[in-house]
Chimera marker file (.cmm) of the C-alpha trace (Angstrom):
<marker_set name="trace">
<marker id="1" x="171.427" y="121.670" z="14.737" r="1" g="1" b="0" radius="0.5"/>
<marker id="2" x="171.370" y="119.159" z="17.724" r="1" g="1" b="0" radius="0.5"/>
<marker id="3" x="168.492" y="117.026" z="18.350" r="1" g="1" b="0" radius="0.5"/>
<marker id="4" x="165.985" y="116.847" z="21.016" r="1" g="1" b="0" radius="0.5"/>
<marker id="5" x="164.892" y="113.621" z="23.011" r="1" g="1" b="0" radius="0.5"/>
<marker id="6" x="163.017" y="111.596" z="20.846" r="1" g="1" b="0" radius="0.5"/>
<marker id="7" x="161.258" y="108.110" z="22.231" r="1" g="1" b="0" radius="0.5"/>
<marker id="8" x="160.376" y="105.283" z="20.178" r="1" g="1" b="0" radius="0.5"/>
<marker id="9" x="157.127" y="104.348" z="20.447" r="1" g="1" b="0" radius="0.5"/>
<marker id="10" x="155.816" y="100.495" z="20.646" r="1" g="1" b="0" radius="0.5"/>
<marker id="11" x="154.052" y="99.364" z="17.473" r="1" g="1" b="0" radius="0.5"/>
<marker id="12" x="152.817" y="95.641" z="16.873" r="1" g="1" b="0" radius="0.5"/>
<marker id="13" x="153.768" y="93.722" z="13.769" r="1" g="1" b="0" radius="0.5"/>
<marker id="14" x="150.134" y="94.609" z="12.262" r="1" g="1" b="0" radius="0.5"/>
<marker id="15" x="150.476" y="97.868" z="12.169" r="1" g="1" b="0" radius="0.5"/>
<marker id="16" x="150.864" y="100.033" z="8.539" r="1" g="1" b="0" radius="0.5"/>
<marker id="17" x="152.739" y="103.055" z="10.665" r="1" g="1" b="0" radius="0.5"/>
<marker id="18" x="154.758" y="103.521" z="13.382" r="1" g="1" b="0" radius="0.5"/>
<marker id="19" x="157.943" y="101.559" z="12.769" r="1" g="1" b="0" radius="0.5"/>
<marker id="20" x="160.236" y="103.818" z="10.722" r="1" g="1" b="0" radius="0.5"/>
<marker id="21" x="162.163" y="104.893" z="13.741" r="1" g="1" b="0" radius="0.5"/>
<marker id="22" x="162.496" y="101.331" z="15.197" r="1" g="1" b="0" radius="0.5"/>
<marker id="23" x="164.058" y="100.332" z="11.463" r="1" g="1" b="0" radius="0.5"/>
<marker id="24" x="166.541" y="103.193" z="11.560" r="1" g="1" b="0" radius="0.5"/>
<marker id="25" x="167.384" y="102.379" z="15.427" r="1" g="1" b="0" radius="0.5"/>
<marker id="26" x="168.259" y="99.082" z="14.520" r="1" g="1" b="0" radius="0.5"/>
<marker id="27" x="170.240" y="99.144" z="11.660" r="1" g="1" b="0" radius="0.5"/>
<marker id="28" x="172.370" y="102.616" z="12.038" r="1" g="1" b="0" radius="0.5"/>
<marker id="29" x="175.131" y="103.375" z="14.255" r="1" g="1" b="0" radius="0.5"/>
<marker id="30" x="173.907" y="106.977" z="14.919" r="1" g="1" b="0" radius="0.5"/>
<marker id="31" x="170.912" y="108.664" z="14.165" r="1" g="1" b="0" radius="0.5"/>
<marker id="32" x="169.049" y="111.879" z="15.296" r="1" g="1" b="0" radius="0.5"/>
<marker id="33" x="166.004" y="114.222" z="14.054" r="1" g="1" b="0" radius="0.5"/>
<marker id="34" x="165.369" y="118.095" z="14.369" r="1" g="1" b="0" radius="0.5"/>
<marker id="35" x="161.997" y="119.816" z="13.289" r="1" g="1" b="0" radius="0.5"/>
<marker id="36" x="162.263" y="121.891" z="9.786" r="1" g="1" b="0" radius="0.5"/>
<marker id="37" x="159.945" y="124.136" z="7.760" r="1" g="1" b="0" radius="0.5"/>
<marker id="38" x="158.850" y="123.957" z="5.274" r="1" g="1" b="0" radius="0.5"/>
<marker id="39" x="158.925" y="125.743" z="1.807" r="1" g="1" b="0" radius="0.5"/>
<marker id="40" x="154.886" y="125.814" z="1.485" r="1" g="1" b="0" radius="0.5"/>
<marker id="41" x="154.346" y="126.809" z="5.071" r="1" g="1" b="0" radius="0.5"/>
<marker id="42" x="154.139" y="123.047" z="6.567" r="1" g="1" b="0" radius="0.5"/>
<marker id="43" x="156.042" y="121.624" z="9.820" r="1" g="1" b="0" radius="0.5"/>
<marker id="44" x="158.247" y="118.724" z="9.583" r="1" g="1" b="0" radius="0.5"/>
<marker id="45" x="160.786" y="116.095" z="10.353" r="1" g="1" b="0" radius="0.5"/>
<marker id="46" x="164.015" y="116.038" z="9.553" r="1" g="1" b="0" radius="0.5"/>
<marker id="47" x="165.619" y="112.651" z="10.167" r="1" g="1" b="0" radius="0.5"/>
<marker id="48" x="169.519" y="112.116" z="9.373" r="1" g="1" b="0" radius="0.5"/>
<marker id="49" x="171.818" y="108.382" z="10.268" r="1" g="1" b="0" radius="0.5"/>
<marker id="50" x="175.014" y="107.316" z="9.784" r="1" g="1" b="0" radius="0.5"/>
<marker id="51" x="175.672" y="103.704" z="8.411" r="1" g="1" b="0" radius="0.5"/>
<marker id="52" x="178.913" y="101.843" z="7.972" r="1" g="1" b="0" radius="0.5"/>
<marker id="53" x="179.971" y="98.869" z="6.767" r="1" g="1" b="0" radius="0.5"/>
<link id1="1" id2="2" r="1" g="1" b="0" radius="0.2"/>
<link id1="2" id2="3" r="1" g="1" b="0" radius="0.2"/>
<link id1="3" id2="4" r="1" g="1" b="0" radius="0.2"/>
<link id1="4" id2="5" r="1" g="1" b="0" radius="0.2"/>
<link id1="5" id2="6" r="1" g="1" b="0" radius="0.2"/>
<link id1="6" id2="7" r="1" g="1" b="0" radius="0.2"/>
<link id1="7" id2="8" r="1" g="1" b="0" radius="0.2"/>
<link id1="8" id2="9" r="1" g="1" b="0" radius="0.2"/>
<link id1="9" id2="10" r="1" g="1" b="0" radius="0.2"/>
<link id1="10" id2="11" r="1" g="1" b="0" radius="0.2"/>
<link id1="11" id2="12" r="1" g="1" b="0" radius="0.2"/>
<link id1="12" id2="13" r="1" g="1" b="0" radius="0.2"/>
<link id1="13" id2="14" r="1" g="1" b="0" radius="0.2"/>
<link id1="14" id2="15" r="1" g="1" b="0" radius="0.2"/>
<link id1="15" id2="16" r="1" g="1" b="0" radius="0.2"/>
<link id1="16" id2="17" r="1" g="1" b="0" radius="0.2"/>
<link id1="17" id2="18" r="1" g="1" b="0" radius="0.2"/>
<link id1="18" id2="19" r="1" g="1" b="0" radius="0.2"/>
<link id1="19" id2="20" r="1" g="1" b="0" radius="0.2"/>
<link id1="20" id2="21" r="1" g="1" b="0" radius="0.2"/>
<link id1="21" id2="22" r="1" g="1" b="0" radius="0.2"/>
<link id1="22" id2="23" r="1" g="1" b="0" radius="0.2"/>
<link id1="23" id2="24" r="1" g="1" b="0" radius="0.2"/>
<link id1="24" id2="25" r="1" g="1" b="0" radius="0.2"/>
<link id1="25" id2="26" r="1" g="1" b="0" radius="0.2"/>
<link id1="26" id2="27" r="1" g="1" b="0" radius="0.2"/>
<link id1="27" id2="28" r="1" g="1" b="0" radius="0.2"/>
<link id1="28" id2="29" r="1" g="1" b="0" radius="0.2"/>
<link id1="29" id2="30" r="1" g="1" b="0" radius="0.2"/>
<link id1="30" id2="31" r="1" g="1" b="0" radius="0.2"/>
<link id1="31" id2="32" r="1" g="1" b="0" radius="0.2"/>
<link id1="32" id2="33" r="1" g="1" b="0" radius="0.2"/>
<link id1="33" id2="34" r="1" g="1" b="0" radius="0.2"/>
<link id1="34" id2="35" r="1" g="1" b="0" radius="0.2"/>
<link id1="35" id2="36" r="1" g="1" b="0" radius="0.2"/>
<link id1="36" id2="37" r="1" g="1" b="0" radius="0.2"/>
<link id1="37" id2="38" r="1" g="1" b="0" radius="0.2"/>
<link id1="38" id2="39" r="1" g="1" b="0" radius="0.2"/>
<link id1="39" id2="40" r="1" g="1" b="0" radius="0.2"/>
<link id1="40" id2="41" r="1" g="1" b="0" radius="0.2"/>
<link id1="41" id2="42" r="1" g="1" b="0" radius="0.2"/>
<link id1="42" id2="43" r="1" g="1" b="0" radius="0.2"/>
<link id1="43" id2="44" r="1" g="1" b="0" radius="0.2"/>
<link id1="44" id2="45" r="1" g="1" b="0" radius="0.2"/>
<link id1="45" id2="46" r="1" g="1" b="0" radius="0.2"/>
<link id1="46" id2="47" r="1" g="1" b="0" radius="0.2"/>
<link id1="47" id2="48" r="1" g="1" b="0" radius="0.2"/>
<link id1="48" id2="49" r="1" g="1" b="0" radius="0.2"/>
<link id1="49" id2="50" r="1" g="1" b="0" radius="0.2"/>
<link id1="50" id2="51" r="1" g="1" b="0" radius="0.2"/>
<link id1="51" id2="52" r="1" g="1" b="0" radius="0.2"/>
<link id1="52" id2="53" r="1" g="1" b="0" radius="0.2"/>
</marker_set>
């Protein structure tokens, strides 16, 4: 499935939420996201990276 545009957002250091997508940015060499369903009838987020050593 490819991957639409995603930004990150800016989130301060106080913050509880917000910073997953900075973390995975920073640390993985590739990384994307695609909307799923899901089994109970809820919308979600899908989000896959690649790491290596």
């Amino acid at each position: 499935m490819a991957a639409t545009s995603r930004q990150l957002g800016a989130s301060s250091s106080s913050e509880e939420t917000g910073r997953g997508l900075h973390l995975v940015h920073a640390y993985a060499d590739d990384w994307g996201w695609f909307q799923v369903n899901g089994v109970h009838g809820g919308d979600g987020t899908y989000v896959w990276c690649e790491l290596n050593p």
